[in-house]
C-alpha positions as semicolon CSV with decimal commas, in nm:
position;residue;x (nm);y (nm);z (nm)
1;X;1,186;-7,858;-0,264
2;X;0,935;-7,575;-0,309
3;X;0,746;-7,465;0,008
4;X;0,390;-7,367;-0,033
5;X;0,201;-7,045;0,135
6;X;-0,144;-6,947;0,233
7;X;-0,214;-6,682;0,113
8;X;-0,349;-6,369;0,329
9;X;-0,609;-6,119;0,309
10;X;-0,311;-5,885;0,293
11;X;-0,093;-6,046;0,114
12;X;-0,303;-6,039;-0,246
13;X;-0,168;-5,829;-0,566
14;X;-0,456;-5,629;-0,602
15;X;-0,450;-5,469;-0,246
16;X;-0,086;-5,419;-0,247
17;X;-0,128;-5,207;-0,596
18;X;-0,426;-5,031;-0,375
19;X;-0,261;-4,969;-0,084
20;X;0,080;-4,816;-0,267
21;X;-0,155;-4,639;-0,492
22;X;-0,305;-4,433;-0,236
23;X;0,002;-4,404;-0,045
24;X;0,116;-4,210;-0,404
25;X;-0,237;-4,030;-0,415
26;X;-0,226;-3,892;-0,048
27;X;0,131;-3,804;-0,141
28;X;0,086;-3,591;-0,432
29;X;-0,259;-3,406;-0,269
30;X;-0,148;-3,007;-0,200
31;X;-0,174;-2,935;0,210
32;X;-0,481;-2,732;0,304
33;X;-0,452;-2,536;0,536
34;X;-0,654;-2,539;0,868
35;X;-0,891;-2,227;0,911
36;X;-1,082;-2,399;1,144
37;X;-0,859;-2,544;1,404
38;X;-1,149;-2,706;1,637
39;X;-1,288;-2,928;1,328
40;X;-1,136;-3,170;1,116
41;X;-1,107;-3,100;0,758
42;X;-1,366;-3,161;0,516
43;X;-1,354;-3,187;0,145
44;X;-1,711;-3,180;-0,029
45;X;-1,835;-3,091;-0,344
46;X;-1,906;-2,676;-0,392
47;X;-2,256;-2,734;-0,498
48;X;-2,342;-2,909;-0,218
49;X;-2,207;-2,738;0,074
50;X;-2,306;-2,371;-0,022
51;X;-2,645;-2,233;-0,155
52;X;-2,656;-2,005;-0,491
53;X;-2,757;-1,759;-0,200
54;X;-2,574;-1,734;0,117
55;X;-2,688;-1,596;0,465
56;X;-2,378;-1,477;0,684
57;X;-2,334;-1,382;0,988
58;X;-2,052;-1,190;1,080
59;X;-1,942;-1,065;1,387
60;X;-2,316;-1,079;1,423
61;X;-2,460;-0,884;1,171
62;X;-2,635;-1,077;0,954
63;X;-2,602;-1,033;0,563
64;X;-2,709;-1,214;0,251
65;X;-2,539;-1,268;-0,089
66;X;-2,473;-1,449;-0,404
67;X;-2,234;-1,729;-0,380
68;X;-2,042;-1,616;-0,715
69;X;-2,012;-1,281;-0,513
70;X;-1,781;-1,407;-0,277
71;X;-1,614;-1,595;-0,546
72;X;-1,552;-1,295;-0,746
73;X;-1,165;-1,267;-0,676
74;X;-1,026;-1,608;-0,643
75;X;-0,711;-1,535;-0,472
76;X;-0,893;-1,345;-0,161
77;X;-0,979;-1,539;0,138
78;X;-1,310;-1,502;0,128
79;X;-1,314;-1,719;-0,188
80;X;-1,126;-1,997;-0,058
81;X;-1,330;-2,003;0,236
82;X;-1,600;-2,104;0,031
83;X;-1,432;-2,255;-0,209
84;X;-1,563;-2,622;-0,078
85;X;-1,256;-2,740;0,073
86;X;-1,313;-2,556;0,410
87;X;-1,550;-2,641;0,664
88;X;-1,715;-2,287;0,764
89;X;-1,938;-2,351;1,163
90;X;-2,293;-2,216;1,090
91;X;-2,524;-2,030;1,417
92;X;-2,785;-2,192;1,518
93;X;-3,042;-2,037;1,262
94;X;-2,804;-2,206;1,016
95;X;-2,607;-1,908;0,854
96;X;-2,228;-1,948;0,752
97;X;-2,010;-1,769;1,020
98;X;-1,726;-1,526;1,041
99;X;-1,595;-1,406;1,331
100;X;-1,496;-1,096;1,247
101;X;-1,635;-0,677;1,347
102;X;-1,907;-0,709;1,074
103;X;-1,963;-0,300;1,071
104;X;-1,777;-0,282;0,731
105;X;-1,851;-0,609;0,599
106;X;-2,119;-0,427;0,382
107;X;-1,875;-0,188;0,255
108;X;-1,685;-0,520;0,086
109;X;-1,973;-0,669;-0,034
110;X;-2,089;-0,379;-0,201
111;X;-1,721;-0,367;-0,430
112;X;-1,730;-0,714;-0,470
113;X;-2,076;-0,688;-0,596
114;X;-2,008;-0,323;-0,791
115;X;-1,686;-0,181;-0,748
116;X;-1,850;0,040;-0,533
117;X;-1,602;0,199;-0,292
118;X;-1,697;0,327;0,058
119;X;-1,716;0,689;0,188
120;X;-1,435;0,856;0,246
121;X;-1,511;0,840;0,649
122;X;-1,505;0,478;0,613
123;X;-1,199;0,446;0,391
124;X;-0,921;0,390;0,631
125;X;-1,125;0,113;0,824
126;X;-1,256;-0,054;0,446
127;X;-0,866;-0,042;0,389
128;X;-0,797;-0,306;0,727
129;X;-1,105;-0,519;0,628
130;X;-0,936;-0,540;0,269
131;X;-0,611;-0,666;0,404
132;X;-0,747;-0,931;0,643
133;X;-0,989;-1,042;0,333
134;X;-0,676;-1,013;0,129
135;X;-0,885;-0,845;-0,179
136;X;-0,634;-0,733;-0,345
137;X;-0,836;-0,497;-0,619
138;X;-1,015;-0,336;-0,348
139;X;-0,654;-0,243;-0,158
140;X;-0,535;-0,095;-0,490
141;X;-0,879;0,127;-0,549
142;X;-0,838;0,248;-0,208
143;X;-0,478;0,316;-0,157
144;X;-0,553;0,555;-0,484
145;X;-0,817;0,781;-0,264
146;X;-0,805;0,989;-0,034
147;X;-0,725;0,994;0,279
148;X;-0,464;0,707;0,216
149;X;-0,352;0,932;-0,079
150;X;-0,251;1,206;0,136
151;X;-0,116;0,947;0,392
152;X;0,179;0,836;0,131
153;X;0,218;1,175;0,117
154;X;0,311;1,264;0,430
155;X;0,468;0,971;0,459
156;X;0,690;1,014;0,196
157;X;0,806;1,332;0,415
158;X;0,818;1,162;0,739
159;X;1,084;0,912;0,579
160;X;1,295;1,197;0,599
161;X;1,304;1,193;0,972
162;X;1,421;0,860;1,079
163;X;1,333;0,900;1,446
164;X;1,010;1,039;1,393
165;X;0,795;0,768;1,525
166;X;1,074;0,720;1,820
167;X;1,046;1,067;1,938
168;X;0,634;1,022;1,878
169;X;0,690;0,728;2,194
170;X;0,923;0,960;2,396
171;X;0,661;1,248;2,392
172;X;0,413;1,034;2,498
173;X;0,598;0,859;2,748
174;X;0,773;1,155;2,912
175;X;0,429;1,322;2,957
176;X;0,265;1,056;3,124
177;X;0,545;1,025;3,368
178;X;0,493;1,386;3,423
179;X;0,127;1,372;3,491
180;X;0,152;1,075;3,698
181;X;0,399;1,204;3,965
182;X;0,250;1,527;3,958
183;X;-0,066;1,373;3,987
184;X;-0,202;1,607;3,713
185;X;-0,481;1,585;3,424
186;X;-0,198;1,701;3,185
187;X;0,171;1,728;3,105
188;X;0,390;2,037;2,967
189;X;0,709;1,946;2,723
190;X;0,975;2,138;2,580
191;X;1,028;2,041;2,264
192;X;1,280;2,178;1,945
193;X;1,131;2,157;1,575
194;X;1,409;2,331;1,354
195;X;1,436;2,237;0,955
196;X;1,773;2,413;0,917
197;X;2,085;2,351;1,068
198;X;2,172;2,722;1,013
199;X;2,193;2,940;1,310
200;X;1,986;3,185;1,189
201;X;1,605;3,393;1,198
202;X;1,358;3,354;0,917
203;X;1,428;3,751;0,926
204;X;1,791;3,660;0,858
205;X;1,753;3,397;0,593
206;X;1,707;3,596;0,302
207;X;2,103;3,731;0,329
208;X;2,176;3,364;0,222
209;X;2,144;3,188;-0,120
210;X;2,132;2,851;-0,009
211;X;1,968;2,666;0,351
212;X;2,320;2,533;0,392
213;X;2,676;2,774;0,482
214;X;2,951;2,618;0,335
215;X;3,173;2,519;0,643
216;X;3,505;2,351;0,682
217;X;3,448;2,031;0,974
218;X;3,650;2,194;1,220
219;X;3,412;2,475;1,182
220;X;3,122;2,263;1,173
221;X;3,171;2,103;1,479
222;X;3,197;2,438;1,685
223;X;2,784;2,481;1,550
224;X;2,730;2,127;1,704
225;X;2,486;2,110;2,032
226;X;2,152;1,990;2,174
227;X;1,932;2,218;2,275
228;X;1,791;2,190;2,615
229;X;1,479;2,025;2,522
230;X;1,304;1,768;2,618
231;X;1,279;1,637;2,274
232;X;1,444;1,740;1,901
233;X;1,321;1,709;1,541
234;X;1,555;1,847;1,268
235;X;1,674;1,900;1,045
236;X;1,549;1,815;0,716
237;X;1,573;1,874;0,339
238;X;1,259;1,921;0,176
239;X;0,953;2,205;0,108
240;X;0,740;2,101;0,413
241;X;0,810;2,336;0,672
242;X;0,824;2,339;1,070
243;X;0,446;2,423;1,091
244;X;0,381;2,097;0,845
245;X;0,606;1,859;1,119
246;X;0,432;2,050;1,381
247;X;0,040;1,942;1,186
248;X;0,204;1,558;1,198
249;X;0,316;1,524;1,547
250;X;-0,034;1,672;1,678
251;X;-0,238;1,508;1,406
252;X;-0,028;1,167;1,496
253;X;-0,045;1,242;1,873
254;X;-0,446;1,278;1,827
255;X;-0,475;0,932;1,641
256;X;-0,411;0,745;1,959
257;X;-0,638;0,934;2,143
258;X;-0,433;1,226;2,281
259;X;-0,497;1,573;2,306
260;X;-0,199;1,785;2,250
261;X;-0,175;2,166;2,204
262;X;0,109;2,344;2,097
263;X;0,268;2,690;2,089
264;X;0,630;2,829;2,022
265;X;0,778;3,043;2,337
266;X;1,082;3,160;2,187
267;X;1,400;3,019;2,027
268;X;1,724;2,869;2,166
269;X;1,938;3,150;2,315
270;X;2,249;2,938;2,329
271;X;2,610;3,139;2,194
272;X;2,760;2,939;1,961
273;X;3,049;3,158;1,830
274;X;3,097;3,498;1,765
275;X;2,767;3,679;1,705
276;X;2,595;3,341;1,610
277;X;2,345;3,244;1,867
278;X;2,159;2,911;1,818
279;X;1,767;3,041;1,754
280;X;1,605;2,743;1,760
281;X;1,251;2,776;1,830
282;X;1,126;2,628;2,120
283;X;0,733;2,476;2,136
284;X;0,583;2,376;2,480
285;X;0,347;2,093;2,389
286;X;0,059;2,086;2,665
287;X;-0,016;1,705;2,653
288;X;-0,406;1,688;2,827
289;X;-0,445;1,298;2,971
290;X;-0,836;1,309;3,091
């Protein structure tokens, strides 16, 4: 016996293929990701969402440019922004918005228009707006200039010193303890910058042929100590001398906003053994909070 069916609306051939068909589409479509969290995605044609000329606002500062500007580098942000496949809020006079400090936004414009690079004043903050735009030819140009020539540089020097940046935190933190309970507008540290591990005076140095004395462990260890210091750097092996490490920690210190003057009031007057005396030399940083 053979049992007929109505058929449903659902049920016919055509909307079955349909409905797996665009199951298969949606499948295979690449995830976009959300820049724009309090909208829901939309996908429209380039053409029609963006003018050949575009008015921005960022940060609010206003600016105007040519669509295949901001297009220029297609793996930077700001191209797939407006790319089409991103919805990008307008203010109410109708310009695309980016919230983000606009001060330097004329700075990228001008290389993505040119290859015009900023002032050196400007280069370091340029160099952040190039990383959050993610332009990858402008990060290249600038990391070739100075300052952020000189900065890989010294920082090529500073690798040397593993606990640089953690004595950096312990200077600053020791002085503002100091201040605080003293209730004082600044702080006085002792602090020990030696590039040698020798025990000996510049005056003395040139009786040697080498930075380093040749020294069983036994002996080494009777040369061992800390100097009474509220902070240590050294040693090190390279040309850069205590006056450069000196230049870094103030230069370094002054970057965050704090004043810090230094000056060397002797050396380490610890015996070691025999007629070796330590001869460290001593700074007292004068840390000045207001």
């Amino acid at each position: 016996m053979v049992v007929f069916s109505a058929q449903t609306e659902t049920d016919k051939p055509g909307d079955a293929m349909s409905s797996s068909d665009s199951a298969e589409d949606d499948f295979r479509k690449p995830a976009i990701p959300n820049l724009n969290l309090g909208k829901p995605l939309r996908t429209l044609n380039a053409s029609q969402e963006f003018p050949e000329v575009v008015p921005l606002n960022v940060g609010g500062t206003y600016f105007t440019t040519r669509l295949s500007t901001l297009r220029r580098y297609e793996d930077t942000m700001l191209a797939a922004m407006f790319s089409g496949r991103h919805h990008i809020p307008r203010d109410a006079e109708g310009r695309f918005f980016i919230d983000r400090d606009g001060a330097y936004f004329g700075d990228i414009l001008n290389f993505l228009r040119e290859g015009e690079l900023p002032q050196r004043e400007h280069v370091r903050a340029v160099h952040r707006e190039a990383q959050y735009y993610a332009i990858g030819p402008l990060l290249d140009s600038l990391e070739d200039t100075q300052p952020l020539t000189g900065e890989k540089v010294r920082q090529a020097f500073l690798d040397l010193l593993p606990y640089y940046k953690d004595n950096l935190e312990r200077i600053v933190e020791i002085a503002k303890l100091r201040a605080m309970q003293r209730k004082a507008r600044f702080a006085k540290l002792k602090i020990c910058v030696y590039k040698e591990e020798m025990p000996i005076t510049p005056y003395e140095r040139p009786l040697f042929n080498s930075l380093r004395f040749e020294r069983s462990e036994s002996e080494a260890k009777l040369f061992e100590h800390h100097c009474e210091v509220d902070v240590s750097f050294g040693p090190w092996e390279a040309v850069a001398d205590v006056y450069d490490l000196l230049h870094c920690i103030v230069s370094d210190l002054a970057e965050r906003g704090i004043t810090a003057d230094q000056q060397c009031i002797g050396v380490c007057d610890k015996h070691l053994i025999n007629h070796y005396y330590c001869k460290r030399p001593i700074y007292e940083f004068k840390i000045t909070w207001w």
